[in-house]
N, CA, C and O atoms as a Tinker XYZ file with bonds, in Angstrom:
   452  protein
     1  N     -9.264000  -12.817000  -31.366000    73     2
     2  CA   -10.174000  -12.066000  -30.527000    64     1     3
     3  C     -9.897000  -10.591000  -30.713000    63     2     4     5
     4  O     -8.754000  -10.181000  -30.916000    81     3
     5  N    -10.870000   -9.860000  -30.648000    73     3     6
     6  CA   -10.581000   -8.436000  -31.052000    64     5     7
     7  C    -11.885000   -7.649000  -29.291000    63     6     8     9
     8  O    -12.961000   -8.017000  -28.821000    81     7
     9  N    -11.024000   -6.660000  -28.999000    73     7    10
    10  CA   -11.889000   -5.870000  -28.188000    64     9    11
    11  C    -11.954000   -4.565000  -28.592000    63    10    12    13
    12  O    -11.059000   -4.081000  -29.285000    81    11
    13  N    -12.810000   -4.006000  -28.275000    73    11    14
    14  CA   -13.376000   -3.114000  -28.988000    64    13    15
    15  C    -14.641000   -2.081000  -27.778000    63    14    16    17
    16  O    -15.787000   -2.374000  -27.435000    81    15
    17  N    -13.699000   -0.749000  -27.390000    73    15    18
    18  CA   -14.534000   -0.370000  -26.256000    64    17    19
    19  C    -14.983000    1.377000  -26.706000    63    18    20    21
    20  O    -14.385000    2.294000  -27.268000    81    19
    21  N    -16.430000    1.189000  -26.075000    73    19    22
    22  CA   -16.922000    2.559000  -25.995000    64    21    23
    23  C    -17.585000    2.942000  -24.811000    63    22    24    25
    24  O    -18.223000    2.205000  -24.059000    81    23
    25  N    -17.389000    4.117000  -24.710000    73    23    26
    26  CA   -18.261000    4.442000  -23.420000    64    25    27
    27  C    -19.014000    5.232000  -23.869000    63    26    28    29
    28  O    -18.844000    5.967000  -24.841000    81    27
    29  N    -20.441000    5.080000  -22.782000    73    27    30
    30  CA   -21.506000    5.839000  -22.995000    64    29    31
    31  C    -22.125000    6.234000  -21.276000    63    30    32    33
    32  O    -21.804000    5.902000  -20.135000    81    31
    33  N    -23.239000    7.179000  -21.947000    73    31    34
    34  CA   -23.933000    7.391000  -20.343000    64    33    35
    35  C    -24.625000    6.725000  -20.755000    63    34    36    37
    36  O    -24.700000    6.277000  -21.899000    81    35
    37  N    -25.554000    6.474000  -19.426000    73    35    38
    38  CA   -26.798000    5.659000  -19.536000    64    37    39
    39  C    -28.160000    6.750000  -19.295000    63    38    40    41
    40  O    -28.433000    7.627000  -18.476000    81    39
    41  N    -28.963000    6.019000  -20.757000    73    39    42
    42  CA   -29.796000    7.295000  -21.060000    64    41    43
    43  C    -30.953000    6.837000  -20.261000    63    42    44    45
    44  O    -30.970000    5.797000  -19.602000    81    43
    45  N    -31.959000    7.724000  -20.371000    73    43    46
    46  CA   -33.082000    7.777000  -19.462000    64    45    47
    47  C    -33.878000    6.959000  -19.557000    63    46    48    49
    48  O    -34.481000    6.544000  -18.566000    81    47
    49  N    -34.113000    6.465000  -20.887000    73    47    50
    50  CA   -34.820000    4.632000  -20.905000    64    49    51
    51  C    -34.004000    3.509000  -21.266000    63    50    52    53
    52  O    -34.216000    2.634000  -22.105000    81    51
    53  N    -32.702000    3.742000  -20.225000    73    51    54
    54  CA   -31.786000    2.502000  -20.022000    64    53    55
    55  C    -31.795000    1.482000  -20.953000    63    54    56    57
    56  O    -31.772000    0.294000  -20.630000    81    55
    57  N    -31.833000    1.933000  -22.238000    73    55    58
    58  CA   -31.223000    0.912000  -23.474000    64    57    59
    59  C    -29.991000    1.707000  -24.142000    63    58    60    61
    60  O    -29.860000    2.916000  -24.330000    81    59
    61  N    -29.048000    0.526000  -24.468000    73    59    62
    62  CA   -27.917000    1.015000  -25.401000    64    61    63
    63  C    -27.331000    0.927000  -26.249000    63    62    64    65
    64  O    -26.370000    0.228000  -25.928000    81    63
    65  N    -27.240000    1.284000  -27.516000    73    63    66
    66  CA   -27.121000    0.590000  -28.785000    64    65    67
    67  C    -25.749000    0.586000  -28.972000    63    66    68    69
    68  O    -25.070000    1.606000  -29.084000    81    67
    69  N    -25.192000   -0.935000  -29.018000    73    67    70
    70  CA   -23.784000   -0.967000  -29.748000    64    69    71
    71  C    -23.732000   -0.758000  -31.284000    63    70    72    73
    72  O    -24.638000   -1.142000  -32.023000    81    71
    73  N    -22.411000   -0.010000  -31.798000    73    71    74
    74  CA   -22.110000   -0.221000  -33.145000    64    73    75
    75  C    -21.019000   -1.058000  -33.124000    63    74    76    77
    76  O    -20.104000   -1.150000  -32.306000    81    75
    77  N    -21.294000   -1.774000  -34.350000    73    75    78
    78  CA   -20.613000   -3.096000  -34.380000    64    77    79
    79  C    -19.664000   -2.911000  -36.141000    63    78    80    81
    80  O    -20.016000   -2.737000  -37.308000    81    79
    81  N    -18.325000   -3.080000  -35.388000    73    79    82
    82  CA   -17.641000   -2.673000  -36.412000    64    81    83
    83  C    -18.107000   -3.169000  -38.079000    63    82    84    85
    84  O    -18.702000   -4.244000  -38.009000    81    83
    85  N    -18.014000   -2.767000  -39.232000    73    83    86
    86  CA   -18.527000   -3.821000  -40.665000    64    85    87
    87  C    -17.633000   -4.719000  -40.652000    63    86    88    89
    88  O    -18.062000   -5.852000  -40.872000    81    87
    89  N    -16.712000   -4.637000  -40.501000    73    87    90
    90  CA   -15.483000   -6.020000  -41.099000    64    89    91
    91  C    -16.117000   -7.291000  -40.099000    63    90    92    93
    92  O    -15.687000   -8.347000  -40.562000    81    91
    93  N    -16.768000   -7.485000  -39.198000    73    91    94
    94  CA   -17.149000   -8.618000  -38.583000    64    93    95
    95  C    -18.588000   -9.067000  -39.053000    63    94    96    97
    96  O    -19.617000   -8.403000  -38.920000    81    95
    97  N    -18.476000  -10.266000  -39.605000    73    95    98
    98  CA   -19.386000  -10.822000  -40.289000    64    97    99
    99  C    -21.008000  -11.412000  -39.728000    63    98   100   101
   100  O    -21.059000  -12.049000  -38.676000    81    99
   101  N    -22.120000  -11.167000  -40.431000    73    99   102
   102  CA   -23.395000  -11.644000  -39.780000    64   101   103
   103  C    -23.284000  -12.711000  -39.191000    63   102   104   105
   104  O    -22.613000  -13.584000  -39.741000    81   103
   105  N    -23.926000  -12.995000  -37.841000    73   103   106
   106  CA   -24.095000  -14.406000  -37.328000    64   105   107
   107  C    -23.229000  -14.672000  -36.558000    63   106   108   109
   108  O    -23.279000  -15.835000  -36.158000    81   107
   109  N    -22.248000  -13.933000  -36.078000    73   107   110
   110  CA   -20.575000  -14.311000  -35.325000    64   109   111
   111  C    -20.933000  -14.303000  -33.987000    63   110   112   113
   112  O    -21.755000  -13.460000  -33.627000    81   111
   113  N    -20.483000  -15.063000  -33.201000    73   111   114
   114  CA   -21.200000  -15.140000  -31.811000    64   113   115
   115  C    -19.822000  -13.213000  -31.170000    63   114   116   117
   116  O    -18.618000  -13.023000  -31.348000    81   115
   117  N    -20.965000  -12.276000  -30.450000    73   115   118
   118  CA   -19.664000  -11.874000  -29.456000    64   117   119
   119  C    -20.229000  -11.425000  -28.258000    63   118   120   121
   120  O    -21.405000  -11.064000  -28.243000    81   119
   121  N    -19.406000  -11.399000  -27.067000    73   119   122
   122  CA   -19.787000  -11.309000  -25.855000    64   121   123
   123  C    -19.868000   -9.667000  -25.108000    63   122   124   125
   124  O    -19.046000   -8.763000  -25.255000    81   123
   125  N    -20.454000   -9.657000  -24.728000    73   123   126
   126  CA   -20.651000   -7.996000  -24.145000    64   125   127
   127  C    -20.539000   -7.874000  -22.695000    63   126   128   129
   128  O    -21.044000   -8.746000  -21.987000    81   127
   129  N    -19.901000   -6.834000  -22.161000    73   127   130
   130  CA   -19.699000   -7.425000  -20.852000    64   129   131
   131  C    -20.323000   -5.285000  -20.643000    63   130   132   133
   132  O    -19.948000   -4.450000  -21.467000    81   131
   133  N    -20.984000   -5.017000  -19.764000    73   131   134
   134  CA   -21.359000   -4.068000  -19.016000    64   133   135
   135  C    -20.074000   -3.964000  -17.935000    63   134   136   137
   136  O    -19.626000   -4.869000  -17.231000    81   135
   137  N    -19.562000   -2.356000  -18.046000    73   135   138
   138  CA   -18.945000   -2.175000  -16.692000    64   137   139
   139  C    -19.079000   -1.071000  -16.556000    63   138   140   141
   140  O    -18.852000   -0.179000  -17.373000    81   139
   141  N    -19.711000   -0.949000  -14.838000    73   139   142
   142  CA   -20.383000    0.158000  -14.607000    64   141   143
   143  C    -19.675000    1.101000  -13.697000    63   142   144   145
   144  O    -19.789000    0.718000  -12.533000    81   143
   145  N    -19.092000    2.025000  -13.796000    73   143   146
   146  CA   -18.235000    2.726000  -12.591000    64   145   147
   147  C    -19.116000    3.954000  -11.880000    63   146   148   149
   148  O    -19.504000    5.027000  -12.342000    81   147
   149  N    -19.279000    3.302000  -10.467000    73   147   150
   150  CA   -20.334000    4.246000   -9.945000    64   149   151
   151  C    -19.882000    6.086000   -9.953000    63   150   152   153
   152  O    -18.721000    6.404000  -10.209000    81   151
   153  N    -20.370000    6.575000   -9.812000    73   151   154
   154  CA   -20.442000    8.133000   -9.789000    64   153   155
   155  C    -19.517000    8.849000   -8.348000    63   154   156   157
   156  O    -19.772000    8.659000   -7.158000    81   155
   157  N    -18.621000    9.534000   -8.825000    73   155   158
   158  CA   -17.719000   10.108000   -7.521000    64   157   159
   159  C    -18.187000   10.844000   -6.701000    63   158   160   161
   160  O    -18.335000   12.003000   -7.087000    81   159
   161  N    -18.555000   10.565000   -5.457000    73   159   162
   162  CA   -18.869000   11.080000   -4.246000    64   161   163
   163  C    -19.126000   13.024000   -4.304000    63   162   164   165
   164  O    -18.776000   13.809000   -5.185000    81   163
   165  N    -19.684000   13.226000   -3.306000    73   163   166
   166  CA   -19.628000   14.629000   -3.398000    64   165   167
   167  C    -18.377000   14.996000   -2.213000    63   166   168   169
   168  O    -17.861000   14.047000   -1.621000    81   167
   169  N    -18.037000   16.073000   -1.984000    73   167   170
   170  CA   -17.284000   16.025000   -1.220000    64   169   171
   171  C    -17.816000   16.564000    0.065000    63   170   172   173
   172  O    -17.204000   16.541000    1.133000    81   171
   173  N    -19.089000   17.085000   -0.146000    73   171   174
   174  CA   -20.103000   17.012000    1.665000    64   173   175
   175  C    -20.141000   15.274000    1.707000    63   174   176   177
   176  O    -20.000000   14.703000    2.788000    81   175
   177  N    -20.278000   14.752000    0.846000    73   175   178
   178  CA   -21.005000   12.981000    1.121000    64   177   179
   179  C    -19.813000   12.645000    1.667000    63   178   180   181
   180  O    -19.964000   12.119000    2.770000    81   179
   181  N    -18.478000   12.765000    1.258000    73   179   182
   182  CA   -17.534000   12.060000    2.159000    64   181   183
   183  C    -17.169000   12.396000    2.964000    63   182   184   185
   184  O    -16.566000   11.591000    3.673000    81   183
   185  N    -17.300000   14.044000    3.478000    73   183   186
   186  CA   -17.241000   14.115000    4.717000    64   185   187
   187  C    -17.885000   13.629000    5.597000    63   186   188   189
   188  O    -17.410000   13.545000    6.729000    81   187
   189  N    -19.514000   13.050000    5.212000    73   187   190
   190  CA   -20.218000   13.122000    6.326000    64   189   191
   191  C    -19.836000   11.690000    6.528000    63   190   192   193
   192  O    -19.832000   11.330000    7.705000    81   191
   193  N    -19.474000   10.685000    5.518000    73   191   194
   194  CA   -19.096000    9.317000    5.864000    64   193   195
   195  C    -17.995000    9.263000    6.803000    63   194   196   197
   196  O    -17.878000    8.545000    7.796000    81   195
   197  N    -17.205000   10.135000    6.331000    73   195   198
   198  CA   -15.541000   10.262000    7.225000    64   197   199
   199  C    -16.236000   10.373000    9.001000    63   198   200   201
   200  O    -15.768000    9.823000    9.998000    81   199
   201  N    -17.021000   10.946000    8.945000    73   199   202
   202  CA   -17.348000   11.625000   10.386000    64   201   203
   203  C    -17.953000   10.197000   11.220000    63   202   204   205
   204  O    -17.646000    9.756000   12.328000    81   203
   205  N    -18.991000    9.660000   10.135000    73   203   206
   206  CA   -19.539000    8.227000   10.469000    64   205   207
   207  C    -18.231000    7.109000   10.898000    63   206   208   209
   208  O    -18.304000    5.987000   11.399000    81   207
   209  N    -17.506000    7.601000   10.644000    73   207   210
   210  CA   -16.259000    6.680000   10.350000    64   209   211
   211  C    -15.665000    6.930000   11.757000    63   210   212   213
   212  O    -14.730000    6.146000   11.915000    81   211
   213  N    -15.831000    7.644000   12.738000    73   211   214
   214  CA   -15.055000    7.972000   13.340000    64   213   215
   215  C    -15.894000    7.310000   14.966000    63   214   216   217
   216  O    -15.509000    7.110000   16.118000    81   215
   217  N    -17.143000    7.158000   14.239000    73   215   218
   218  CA   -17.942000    6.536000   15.456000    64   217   219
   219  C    -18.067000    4.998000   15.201000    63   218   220   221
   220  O    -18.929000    4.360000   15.805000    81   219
   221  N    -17.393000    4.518000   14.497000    73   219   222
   222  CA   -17.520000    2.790000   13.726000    64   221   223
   223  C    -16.775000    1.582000   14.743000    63   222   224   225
   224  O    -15.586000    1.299000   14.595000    81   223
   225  N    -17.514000    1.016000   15.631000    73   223   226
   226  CA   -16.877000    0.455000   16.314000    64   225   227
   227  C    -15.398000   -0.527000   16.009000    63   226   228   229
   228  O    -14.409000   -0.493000   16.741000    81   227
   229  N    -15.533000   -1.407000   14.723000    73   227   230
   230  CA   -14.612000   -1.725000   14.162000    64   229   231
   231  C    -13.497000   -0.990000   13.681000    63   230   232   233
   232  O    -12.481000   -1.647000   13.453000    81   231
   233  N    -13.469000    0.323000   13.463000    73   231   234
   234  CA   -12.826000    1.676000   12.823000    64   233   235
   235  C    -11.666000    1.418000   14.201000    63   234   236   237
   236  O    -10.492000    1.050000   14.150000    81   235
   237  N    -12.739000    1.862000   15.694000    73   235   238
   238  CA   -12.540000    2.471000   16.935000    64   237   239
   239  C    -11.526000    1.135000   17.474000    63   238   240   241
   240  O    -10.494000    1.344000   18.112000    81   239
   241  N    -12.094000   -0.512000   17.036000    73   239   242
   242  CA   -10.792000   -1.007000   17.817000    64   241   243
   243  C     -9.726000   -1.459000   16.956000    63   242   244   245
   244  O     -8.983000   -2.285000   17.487000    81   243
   245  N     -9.468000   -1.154000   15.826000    73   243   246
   246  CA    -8.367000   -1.290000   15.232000    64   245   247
   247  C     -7.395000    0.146000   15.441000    63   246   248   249
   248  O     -6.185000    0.003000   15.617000    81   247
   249  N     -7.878000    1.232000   15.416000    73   247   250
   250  CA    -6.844000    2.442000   16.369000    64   249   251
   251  C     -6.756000    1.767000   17.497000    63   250   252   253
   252  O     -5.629000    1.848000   17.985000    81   251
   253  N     -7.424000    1.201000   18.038000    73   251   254
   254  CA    -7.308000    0.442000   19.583000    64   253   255
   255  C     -5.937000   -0.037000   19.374000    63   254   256   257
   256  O     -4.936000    0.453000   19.897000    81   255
   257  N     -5.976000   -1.231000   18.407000    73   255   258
   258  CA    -4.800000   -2.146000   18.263000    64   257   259
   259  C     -3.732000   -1.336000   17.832000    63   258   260   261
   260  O     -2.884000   -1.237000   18.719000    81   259
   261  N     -3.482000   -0.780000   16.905000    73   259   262
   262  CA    -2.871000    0.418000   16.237000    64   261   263
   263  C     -2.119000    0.955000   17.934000    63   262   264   265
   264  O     -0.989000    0.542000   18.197000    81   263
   265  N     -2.762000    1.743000   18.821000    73   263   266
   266  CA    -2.079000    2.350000   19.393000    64   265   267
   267  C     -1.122000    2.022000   20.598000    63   266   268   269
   268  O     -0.279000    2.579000   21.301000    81   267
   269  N     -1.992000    0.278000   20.367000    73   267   270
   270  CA    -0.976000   -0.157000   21.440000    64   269   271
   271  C      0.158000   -1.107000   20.993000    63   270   272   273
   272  O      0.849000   -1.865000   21.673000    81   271
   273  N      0.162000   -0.839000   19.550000    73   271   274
   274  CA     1.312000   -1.135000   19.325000    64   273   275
   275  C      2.834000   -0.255000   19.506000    63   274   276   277
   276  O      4.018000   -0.492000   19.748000    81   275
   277  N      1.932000    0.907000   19.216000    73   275   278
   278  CA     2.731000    2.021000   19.373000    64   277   279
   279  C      3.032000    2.645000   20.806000    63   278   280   281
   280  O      3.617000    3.722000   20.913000    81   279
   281  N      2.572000    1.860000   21.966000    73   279   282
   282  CA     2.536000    2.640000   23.248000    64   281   283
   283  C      4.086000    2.139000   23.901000    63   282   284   285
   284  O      4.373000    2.472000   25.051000    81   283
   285  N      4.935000    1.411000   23.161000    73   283   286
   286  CA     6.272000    1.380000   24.331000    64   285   287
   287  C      7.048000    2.244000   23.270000    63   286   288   289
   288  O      7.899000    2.899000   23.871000    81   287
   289  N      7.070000    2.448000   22.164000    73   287   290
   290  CA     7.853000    3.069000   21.137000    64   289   291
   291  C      7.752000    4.674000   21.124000    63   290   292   293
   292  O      8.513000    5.527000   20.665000    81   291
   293  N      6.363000    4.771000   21.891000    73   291   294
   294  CA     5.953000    6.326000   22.040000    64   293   295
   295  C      6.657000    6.862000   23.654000    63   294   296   297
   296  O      6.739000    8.059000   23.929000    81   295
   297  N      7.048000    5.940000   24.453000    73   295   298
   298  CA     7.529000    5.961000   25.955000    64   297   299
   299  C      9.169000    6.282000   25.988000    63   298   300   301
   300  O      9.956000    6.465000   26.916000    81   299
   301  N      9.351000    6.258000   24.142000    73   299   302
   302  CA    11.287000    5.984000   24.410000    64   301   303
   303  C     11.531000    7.614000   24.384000    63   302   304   305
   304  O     10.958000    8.331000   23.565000    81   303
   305  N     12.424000    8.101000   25.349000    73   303   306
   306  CA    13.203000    9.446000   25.249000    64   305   307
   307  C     14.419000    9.207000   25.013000    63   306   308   309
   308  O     15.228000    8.548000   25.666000    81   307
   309  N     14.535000    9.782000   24.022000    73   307   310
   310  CA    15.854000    9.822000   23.824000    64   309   311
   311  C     17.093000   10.671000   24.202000    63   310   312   313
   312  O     17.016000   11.748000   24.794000    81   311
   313  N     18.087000   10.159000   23.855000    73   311   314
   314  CA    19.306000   10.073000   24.926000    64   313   315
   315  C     19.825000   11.826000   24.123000    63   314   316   317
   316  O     20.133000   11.911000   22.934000    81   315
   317  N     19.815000   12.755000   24.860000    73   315   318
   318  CA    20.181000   13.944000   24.684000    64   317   319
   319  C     21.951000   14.178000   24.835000    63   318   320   321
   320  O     22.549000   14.963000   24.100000    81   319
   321  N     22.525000   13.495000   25.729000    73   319   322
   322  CA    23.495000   13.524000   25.388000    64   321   323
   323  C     24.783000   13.181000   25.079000    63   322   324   325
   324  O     25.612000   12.359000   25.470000    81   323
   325  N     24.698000   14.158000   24.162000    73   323   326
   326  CA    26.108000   13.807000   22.450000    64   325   327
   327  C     27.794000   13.556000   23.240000    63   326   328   329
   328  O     28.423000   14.342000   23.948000    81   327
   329  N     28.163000   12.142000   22.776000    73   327   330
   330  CA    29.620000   11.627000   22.924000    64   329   331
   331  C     30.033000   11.176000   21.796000    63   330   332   333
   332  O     29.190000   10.768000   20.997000    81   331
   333  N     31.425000   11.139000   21.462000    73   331   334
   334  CA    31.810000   10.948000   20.048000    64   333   335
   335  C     32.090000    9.861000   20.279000    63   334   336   337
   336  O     31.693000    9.572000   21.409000    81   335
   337  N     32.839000    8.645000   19.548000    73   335   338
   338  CA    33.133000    6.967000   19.081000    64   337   339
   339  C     34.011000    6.847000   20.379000    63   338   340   341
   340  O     33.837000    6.077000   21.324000    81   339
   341  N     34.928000    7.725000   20.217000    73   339   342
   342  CA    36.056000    6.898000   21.299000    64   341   343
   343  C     35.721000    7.229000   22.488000    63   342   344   345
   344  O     36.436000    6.683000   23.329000    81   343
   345  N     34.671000    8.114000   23.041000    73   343   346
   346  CA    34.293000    7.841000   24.583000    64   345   347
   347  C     33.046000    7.142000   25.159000    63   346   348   349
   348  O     32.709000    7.003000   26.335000    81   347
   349  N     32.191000    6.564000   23.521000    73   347   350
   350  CA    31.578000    5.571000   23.818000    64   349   351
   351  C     32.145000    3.928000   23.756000    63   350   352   353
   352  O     31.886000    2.989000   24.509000    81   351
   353  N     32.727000    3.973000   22.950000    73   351   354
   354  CA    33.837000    2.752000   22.771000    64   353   355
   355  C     35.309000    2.541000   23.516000    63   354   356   357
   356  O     36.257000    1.901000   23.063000    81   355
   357  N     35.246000    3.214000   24.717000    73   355   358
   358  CA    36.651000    3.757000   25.371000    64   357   359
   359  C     36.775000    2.356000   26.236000    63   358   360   361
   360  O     37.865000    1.785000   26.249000    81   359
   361  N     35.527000    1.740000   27.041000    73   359   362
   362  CA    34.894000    0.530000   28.020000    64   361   363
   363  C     35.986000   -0.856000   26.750000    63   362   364   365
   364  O     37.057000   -1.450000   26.879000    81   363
   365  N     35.228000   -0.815000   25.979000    73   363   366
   366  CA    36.085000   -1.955000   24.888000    64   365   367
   367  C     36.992000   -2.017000   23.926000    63   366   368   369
   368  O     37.206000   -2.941000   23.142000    81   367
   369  N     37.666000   -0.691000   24.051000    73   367   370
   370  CA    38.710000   -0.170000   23.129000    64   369   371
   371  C     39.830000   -1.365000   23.894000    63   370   372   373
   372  O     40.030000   -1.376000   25.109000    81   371
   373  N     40.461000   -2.296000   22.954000    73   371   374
   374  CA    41.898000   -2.665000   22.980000    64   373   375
   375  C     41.177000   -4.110000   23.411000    63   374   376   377
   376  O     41.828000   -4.942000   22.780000    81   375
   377  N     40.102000   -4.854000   24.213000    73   375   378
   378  CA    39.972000   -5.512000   24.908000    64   377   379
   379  C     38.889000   -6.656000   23.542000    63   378   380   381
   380  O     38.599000   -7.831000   23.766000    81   379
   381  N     38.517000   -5.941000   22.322000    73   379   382
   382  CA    38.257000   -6.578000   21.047000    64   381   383
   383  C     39.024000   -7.994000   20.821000    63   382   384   385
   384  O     40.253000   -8.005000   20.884000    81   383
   385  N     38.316000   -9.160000   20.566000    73   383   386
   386  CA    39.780000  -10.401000   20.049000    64   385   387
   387  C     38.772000  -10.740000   18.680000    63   386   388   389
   388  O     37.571000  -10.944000   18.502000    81   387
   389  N     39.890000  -10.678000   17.919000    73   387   390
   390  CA    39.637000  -11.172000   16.592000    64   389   391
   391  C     39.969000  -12.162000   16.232000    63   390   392   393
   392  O     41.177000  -12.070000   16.012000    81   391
   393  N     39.548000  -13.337000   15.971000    73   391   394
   394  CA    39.582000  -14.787000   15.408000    64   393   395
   395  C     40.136000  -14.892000   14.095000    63   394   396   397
   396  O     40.658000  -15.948000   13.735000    81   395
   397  N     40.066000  -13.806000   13.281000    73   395   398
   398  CA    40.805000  -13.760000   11.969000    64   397   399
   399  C     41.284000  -12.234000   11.515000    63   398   400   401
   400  O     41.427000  -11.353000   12.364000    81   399
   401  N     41.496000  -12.020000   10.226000    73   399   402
   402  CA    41.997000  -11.072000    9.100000    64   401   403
   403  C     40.688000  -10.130000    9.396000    63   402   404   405
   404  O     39.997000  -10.167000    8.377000    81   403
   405  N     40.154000   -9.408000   10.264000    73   403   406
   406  CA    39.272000   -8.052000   10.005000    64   405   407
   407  C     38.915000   -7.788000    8.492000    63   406   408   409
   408  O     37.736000   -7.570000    8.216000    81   407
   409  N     39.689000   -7.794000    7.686000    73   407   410
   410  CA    39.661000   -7.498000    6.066000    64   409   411
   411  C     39.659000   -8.930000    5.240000    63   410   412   413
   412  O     39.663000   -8.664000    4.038000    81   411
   413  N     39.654000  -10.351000    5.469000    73   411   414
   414  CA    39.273000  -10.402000    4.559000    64   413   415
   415  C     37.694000  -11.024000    4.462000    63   414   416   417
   416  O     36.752000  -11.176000    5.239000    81   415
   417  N     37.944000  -11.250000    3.237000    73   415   418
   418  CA    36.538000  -10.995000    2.441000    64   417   419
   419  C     35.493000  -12.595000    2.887000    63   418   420   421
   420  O     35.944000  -13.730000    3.040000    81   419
   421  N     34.309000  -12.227000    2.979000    73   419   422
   422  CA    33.589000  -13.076000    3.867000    64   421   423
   423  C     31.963000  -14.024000    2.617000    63   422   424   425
   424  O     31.047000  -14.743000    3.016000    81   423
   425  N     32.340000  -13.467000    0.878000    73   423   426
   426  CA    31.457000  -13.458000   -0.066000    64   425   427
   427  C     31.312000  -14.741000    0.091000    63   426   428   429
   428  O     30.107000  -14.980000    0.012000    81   427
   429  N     32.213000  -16.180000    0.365000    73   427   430
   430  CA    31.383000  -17.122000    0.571000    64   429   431
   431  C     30.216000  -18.055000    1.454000    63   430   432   433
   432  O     29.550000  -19.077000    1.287000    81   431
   433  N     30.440000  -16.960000    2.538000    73   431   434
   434  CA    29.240000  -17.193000    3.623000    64   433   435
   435  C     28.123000  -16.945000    2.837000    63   434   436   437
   436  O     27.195000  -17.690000    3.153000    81   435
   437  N     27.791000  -15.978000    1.695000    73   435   438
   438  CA    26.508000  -15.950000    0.749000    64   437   439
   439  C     26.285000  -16.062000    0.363000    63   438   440   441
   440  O     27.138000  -15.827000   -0.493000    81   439
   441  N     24.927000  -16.611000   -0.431000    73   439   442
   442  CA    24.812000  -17.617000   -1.123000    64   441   443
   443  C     23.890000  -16.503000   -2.134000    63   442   444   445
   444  O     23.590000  -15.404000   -1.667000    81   443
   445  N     23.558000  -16.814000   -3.270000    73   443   446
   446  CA    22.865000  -15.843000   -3.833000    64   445   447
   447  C     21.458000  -16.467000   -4.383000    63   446   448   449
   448  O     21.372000  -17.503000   -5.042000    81   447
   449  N     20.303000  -15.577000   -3.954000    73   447   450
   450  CA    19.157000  -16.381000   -4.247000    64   449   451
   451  C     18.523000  -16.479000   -5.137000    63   450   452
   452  O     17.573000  -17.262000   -5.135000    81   451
C-alpha cells in the first residue's frame, strides 16, 4: 500500500484533479478519501460564541456542579499560626510504641505490578 497526499483549495467549480504518480499501473483499483478541515474562526466569531456560551444553560449547570464541589474546600482558613515539630508533637512525644525495628526494611509488603 502506498499513500500519497496533496493538498489543495477547493476551486470555484468544486472539481479536483488528482495526479497520479507514473510508476502505478493502468486499471489498479485506489481509494480516495476527501478530508476537509473547516476554516479557523475569526476572532470577533469566537468571541461572540464565547459570550453565547456564557448564557448556555448546560454551560450554566455544570459551573453549577463545578462550584459546589468546590464550596467546603473554598470555606477552609487556614491555620496562621507557625509551631515547629516538637511543640506540635510534644502531646505524643515518648508515649509512641513500636511493634518492631523503625528501620527495617518493609520491600516485601510490595508487590510489583
Amino acid at each position: 500500500m502506498e499513500a500519497i497526499r496533496q493538498i489543495v483549495r477547493i476551486p470555484g467549480n468544486h472539481e479536483v484533479k488528482i495526479k497520479v504518480p507514473e510508476h502505478l499501473a493502468p486499471d489498479e483499483l485506489m481509494e480516495v478519501i476527501l478530508l476537509i478541515k473547516p476554516r479557523r474562526q475569526s476572532f470577533k466569531k469566537k468571541i461572540k460564541e464565547l459570550k453565547k456560551t456564557a448564557k448556555d444553560p448546560m454551560y450554566l449547570e455544570d459551573m453549577n456542579a463545578i462550584n459546589q464541589d468546590f464550596q467546603y474546600t473554598d470555606k477552609v482558613i487556614p491555620n496562621k499560626e507557625k509551631r515547629d515539630a516538637a511543640e506540635v508533637f510534644a502531646e505524643i512525644r515518648g508515649k509512641v510504641k513500636y511493634h518492631e525495628d523503625i528501620l527495617c526494611q518493609e520491600t516485601g509488603e510490595w508487590t510489583e505490578g
